[in-house]
Structures are given as structure tokens and as C-alpha cells.
N, C-alpha and C positions, 0 to 999 in steps of 0.2 A: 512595465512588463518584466515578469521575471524570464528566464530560462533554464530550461532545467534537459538533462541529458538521458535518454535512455537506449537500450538497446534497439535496433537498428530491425530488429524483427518483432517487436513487440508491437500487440497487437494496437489498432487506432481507439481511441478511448470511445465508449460507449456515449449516450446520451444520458443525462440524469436523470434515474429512476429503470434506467436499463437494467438487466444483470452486470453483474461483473466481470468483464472477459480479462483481468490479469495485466492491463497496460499499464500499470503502475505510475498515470501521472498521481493520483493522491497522495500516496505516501513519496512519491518524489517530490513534492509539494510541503507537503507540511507531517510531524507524526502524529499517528492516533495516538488514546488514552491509553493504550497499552502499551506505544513503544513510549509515552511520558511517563508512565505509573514505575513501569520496567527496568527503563534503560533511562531514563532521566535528559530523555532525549525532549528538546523544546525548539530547535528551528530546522529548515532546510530536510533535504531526504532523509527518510527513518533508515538507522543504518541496518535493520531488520530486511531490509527491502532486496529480496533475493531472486536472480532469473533462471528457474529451470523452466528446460527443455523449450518451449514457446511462448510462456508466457511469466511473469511474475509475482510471487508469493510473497506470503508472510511468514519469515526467518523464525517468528518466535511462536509460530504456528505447525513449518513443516518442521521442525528440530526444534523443541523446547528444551531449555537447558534452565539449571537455576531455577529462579523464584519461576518461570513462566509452566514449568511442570509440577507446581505445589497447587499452583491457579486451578480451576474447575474447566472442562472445556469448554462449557456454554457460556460462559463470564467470557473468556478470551476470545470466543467467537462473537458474542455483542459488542466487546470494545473495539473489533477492527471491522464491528459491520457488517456480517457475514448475513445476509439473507434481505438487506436492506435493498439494495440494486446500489449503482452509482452515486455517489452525493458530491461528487468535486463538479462544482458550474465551469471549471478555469476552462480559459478557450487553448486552443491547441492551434499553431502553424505549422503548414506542413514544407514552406518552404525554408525554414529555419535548419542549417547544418551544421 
């Protein structure tokens, strides 16, 4: 069992195949191909993974900086999934603090 930390109001992860409501276990999980292609990021939370306001985004999505604003937007929104629903199975405890 891994463990992984997130903000304390973020939202309860969806079911797979859900929409996507922002609780950021996937990318606190493992990175997509974008923060691997990007950021050369290969284990643990993408360090892209950023919390506004309720819920949390993709860093190299709301604020593209570098290579990630030379990208197309439809390319950067397929490699982090955008319209797919949920694709992380991992299970979630809620008594884990």
C-alpha cells in the first residue's frame, strides 16, 4: 500500500470512468506522459500537480511555461486525459491521516 498526501479539502476521488472532479489522487500517484515527456518526471507525485481554490489541476495546463506552450492544446489535453473520465482503479482510505 502506498500513501500518498493531499489537501485536506479535496475533493473524494470519483469512480472509474466517472468525470473528473479534481482530487488529484492520479497524478499524486504516478505522472502522466506529459509531465514524463515535459518535465522528465518518472515516479511519485507530478510535480505539475497544483491546488486552486477546491479542487486540483494540471500546473502545466493552467500556466504553461516552456516547451508545454510551444505543445498544441489538444495534444496536452489528451496526454493528461481530459475528457476520458477517471482511469486510476487505486483504492482510497479514509481513515489514513
Amino acid at each position: 500500500m502506498k500513501t500518498i498526501h493531499l489537501h485536506a479539502a479535496a475533493p473524494e476521488k470519483p469512480a472509474v470512468g466517472a468525470p473528473c472532479n479534481g482530487c488529484g489522487v492520479c497524478c499524486a500517484l504516478l505522472p502522466c506522459p506529459l509531465s514524463r515527456f515535459l518535465l522528465g518526471h518518472r515516479h511519485g507525485a507530478c510535480p505539475a500537480l497544483t491546488w486552486e481554490g477546491a479542487r486540483y489541476v494540471c500546473g502545466l495546463v493552467v500556466a504553461p511555461r516552456g516547451l508545454a506552450r510551444l505543445l498544441p492544446h489538444r495534444l496536452v489535453l489528451r496526454w493528461i486525459g481530459v475528457g476520458v473520465g477517471c482511469d486510476c482503479d487505486a483504492e482510497v482510505a479514509d481513515d489514513v491521516l
